[in-house]
C-alpha positions in Angstrom: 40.1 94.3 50.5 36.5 93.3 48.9 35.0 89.7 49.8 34.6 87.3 47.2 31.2 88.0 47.2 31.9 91.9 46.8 34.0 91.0 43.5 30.9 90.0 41.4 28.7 92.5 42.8 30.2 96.2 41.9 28.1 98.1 44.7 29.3 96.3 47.6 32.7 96.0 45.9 33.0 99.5 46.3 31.3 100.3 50.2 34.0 97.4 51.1 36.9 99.3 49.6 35.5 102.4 51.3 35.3 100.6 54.6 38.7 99.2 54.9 40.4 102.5 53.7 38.8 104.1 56.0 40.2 101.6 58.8 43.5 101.3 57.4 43.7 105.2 57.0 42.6 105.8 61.1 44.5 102.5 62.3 47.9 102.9 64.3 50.9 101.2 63.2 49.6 98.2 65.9 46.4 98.3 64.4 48.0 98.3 61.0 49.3 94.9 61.8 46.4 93.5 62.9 44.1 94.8 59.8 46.4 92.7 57.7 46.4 89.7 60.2 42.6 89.8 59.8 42.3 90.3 56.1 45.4 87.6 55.8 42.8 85.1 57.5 40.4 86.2 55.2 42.1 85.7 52.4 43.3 81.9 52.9 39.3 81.5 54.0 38.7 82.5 50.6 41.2 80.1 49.1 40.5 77.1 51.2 36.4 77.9 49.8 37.5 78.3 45.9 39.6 75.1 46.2 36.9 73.1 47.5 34.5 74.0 45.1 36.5 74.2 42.0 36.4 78.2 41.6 39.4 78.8 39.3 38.3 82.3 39.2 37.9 83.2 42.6 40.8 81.0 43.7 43.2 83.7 41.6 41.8 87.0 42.6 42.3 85.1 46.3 45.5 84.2 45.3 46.8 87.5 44.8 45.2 89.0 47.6 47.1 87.0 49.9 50.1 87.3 48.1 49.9 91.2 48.4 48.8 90.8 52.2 52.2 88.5 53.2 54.7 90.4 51.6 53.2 93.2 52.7 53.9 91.9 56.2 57.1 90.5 55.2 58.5 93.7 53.2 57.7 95.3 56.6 59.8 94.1 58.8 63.1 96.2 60.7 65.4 93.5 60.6 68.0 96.2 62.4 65.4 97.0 65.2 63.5 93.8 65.3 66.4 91.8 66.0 65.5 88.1 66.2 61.8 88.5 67.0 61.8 89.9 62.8 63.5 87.0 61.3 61.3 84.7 63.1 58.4 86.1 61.6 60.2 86.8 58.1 61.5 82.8 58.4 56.8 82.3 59.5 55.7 84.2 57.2 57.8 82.8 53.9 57.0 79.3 55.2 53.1 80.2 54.6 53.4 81.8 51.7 54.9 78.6 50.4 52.7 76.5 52.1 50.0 78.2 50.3 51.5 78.4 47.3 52.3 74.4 47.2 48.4 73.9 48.3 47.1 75.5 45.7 49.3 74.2 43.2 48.6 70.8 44.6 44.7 71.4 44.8 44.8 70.7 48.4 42.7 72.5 50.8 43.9 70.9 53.4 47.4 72.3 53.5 45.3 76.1 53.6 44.1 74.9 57.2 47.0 74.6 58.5 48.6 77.7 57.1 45.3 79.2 58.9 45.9 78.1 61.8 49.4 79.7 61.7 47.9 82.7 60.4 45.5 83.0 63.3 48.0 81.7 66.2 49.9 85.2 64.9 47.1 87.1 64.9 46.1 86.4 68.7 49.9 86.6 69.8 49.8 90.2 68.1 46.8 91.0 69.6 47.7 89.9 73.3 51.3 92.2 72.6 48.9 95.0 71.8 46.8 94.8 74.6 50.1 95.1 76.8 52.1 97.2 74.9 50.2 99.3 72.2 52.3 100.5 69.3 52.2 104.1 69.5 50.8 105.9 66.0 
């Protein structure tokens, strides 16, 4: 996924897309996860930023990034093996998306914090569950 930065600068645009393919492409279906938790973060970092300082630009190609990542995470999900662990996080994840959503609509960075914080919480529960139990590739 390229930075905000990246997106107006066609050079680094293109190392960054070579970088994350290349993690993405060696990552195990763990690691998968927690690529996307990461880039997920990054993503509503990048929104919080653009709302703050009025980038209407920046703010949609954020927008989209994010909305790729989450229903990425939430088109993911084995409802049959996951059980109730997966519609927890399918319930998690739609609640964030619409947090976001609502923020941004609303102008309100504030609301991108907390969905953030949720964001992250995820991200270090996966990480400790993959420090115990690694997904297998």
């Amino acid at each position: 996924m390229v930075s905000e930065f990246a997106a107006n600068h066609p050079a680094i645009a293109t190392y960054e897309n070579m970088q994350f393919s290349a993690r993405v492409n060696g990552a195990t279906a763990g690691g998968l996860v927690s690529i996307l938790y990461e880039e997920l973060e990054k993503s509503l970092i990048a929104i919080e930023y653009a709302l703050k300082n009025n980038l209407t630009g920046q703010l949609r190609l954020s927008q989209v990034r994010f909305l790729s990542i989450i229903m990425g995470l939430e088109g993911g999900l084995n409802y049959e093996q996951g059980g109730a662990v997966a519609k927890a996080l399918g319930s998690t994840y739609h609640y964030i998306r619409l947090r976001t959503l609502r923020a941004i609509a609303q102008h309100d960075a504030s609301q991108i914090a907390s969905a953030l914080r949720d964001v992250s919480g995820l991200a270090d529960a996966w990480a400790h569950i993959q420090r115990r139990n690694p997904v297998p590739a």
